[in-house]
C-alpha positions as CSV (number, residue, x, y, z in Angstrom):
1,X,99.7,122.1,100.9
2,X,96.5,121.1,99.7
3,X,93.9,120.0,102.3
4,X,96.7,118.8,105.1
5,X,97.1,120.3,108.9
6,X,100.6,118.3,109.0
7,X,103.1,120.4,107.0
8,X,105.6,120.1,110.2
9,X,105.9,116.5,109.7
10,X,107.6,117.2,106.0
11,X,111.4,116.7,106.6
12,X,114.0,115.9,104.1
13,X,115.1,112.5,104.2
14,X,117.5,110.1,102.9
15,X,115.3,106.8,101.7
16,X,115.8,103.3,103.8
17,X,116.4,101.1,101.0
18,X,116.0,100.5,96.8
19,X,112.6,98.9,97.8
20,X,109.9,98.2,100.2
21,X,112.3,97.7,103.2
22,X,110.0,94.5,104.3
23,X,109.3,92.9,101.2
24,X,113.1,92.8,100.4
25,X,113.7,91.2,103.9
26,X,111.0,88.6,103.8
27,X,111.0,87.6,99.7
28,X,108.0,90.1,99.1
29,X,106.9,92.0,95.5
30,X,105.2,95.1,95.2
31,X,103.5,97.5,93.2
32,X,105.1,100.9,93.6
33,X,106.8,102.5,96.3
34,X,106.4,105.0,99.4
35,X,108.7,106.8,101.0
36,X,107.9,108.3,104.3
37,X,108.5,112.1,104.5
38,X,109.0,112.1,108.2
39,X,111.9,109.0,109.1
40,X,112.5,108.1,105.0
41,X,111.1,104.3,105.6
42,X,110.2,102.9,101.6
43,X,107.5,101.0,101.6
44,X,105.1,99.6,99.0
45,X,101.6,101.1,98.5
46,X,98.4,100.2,98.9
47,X,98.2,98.3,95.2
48,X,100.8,95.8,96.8
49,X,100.0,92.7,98.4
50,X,101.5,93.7,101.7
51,X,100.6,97.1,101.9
52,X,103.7,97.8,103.8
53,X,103.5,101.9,103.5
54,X,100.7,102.3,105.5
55,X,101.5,99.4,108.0
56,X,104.2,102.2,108.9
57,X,101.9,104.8,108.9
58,X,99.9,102.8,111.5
59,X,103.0,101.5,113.5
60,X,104.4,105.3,113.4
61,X,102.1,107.9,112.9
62,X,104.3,109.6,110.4
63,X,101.4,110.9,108.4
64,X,103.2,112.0,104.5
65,X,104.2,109.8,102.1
66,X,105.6,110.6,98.8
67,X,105.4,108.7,95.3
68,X,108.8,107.7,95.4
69,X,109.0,104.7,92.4
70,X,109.1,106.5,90.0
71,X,110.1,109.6,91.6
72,X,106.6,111.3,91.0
73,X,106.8,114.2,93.1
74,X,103.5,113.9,94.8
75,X,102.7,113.5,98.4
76,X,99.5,112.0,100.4
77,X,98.5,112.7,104.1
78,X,97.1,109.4,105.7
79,X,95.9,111.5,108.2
80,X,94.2,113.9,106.7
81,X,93.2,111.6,103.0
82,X,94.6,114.4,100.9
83,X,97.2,115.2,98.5
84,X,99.8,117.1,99.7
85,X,102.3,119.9,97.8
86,X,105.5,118.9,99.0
87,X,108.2,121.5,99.3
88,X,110.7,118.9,97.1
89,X,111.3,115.7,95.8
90,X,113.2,113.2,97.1
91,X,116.1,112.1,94.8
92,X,116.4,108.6,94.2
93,X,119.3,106.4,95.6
94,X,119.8,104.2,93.3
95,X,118.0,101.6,90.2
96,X,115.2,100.7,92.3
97,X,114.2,97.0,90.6
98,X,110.9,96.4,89.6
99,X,109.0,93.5,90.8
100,X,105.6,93.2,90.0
């Protein structure tokens, strides 16, 4: 971990959906996506027009994300604004379409 007091938070997960969970339910685009290291919610990041990633962060308090589109192996602490070394990376389930 680099910089980040919430290493207990890191689970392995299975991802919610081939996309930002919201954006596919309402029509949405985004930029890339997040997947949540805690429940496995995908969301789109902050470069997206709905930000939808940390709207989860803020509705959950699950504080890790990882880069999940593509698969980029990286994770970020909301809490703590700092990359975080994640133990593993989460496989993919699927094409994920790109939108924007």
């Amino acid at each position: 971990m680099t910089n980040c007091s919430h290493e207990a938070a890191i689970q392995d997960v299975t991802p919610s959906a081939k996309g930002c969970e919201e954006c596919l339910r309402t029509g949405g685009i985004w930029v890339h996506l997040r997947l949540c290291r805690t429940c496995g919610h995908v969301g789109c990041c902050d470069d997206s027009p709905s930000r939808h990633a940390r709207a989860h962060f803020h509705e959950t308090g699950h504080p890790v994300i990882e880069g999940y589109d593509p698969p980029e192996g990286w994770g970020w602490c909301y809490i703590d604004d700092a990359v975080v070394t994640l133990p593993d990376q989460t496989r993919q389930i699927g094409p994920i379409p790109r939108y924007f």
